[in-house]
Structures are given as C-alpha cells and as structure tokens.
Rosetta silent file (secondary structure, phi, psi, omega in degrees, C-alpha in Angstrom):
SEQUENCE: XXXXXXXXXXXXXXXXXXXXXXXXXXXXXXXXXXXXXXXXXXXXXXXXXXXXXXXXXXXXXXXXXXX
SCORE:     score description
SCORE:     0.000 S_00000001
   1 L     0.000  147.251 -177.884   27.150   79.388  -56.423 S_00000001
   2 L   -81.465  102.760 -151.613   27.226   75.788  -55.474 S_00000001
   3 L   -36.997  -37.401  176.684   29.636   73.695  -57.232 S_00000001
   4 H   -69.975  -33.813  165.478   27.013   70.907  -58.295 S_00000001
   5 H   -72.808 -123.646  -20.169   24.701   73.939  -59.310 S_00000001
   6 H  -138.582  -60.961 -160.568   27.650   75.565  -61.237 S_00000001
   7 H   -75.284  -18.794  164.059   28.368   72.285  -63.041 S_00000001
   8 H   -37.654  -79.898 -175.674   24.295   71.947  -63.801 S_00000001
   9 H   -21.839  -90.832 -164.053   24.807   75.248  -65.633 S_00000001
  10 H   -55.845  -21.348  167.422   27.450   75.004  -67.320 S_00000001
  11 H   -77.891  -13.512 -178.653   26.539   71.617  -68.620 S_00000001
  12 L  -107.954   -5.813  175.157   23.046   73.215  -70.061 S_00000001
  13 L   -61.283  -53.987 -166.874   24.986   76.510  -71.247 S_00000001
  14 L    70.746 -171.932  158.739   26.731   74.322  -73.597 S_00000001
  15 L   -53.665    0.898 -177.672   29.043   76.132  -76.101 S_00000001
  16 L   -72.494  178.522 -161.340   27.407   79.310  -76.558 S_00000001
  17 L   -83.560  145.456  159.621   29.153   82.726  -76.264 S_00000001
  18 L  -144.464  136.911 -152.380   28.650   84.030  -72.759 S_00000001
  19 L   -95.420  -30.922 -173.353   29.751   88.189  -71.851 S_00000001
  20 L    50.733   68.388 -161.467   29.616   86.282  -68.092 S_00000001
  21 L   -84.207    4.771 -171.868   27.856   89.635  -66.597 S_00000001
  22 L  -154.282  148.591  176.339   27.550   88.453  -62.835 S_00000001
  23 L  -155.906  132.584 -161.777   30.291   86.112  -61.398 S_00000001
  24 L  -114.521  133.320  177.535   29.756   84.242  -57.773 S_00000001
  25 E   -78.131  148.971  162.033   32.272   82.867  -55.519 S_00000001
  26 E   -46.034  128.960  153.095   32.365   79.216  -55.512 S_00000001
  27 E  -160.801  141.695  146.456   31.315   76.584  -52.859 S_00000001
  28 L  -112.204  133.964 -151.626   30.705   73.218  -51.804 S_00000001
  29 L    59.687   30.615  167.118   29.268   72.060  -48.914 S_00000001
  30 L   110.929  -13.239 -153.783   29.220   75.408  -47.101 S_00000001
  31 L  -109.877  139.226 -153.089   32.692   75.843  -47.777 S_00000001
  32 E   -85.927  149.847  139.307   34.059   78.644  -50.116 S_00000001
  33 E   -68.572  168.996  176.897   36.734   77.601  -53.130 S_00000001
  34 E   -95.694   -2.825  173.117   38.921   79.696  -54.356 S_00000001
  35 E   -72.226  161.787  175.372   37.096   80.114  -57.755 S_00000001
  36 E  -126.657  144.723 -178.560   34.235   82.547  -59.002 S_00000001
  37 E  -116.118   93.467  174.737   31.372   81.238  -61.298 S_00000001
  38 L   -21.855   88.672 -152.511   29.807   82.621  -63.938 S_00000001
  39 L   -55.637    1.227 -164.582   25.895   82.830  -62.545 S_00000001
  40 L  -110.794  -66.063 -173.807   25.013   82.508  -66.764 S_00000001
  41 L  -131.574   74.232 -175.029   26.845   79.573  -68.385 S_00000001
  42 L     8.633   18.017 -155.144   28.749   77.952  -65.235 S_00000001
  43 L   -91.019  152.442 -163.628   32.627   78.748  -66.383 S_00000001
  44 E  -102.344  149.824  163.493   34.797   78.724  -63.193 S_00000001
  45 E  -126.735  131.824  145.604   37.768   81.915  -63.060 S_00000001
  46 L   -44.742 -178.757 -160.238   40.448   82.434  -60.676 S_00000001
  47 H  -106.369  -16.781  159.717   40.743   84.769  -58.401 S_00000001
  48 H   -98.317    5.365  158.670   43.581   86.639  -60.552 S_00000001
  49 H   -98.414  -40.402  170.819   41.122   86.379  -63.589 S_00000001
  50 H   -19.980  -71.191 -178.003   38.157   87.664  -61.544 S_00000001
  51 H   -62.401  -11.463 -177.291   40.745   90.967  -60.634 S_00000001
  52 H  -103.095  -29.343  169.021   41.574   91.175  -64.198 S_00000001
  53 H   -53.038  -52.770 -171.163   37.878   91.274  -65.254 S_00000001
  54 H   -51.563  -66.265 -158.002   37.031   94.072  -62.508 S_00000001
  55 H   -39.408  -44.353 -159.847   39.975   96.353  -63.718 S_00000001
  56 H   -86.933  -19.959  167.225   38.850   95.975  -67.243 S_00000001
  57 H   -74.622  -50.406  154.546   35.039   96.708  -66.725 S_00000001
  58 H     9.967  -76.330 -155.350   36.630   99.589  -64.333 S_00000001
  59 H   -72.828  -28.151  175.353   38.400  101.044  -67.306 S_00000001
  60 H   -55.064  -46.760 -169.339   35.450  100.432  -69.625 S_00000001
  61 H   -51.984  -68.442 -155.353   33.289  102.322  -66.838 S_00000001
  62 H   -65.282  -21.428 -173.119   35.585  105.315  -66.963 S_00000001
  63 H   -44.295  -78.584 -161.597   36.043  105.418  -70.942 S_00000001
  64 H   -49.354  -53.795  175.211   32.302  105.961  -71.168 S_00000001
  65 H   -32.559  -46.312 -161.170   32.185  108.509  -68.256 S_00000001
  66 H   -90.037  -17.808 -169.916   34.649  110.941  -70.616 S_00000001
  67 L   -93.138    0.000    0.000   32.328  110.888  -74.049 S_00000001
C-alpha cells in the first residue's frame, strides 16, 4: 500500500477497533519501506511485528485443526 494511501486510511479509520485481517508491505514512490500496512484502518507494523502476527494466526490455524 502506498504510504499517502495508507495515511488516507488510517486517518478515516479513526479510533475504531481493527482485527487488521490483510496487512501490505509499505511504499512510496515505487520504493518498498520496511513496514507492512494494515489494508483496513492504515496502522503501520514492523517487520518483527508482522512475523509475530503470522506465528500467532499459525498457532491459531493449528488449534482449530485438532477440535
């Protein structure tokens, strides 16, 4: 998602609660950041919150998979 697009969002998201179900890497002007953006209410994550999100939908995944 495009940083000026990202802050667009996130400025029209406002405060509400977001689960942040799809997350995009960042860029401006063609060029990638190191951030990922929530495609729902613009909040930017690192790239070691990003990996901590995966693992935990991961584990979430497999939970359900055993009941």
């Amino acid at each position: 998602m495009e940083y000026t697009v990202a802050q667009k969002v996130k400025k029209e998201w406002g405060k509400k609660e977001c689960d942040h179900p799809h997350l995009e890497k960042e860029y401006y002007v063609g060029a990638f950041l190191i951030n990922y953006i929530c495609t729902s209410c613009g909040k930017e994550f690192t790239i070691a919150e990003k990996l901590e999100m995966d693992q935990l939908s991961k584990r979430q995944k497999q939970d359900l998979s055993f009941h």
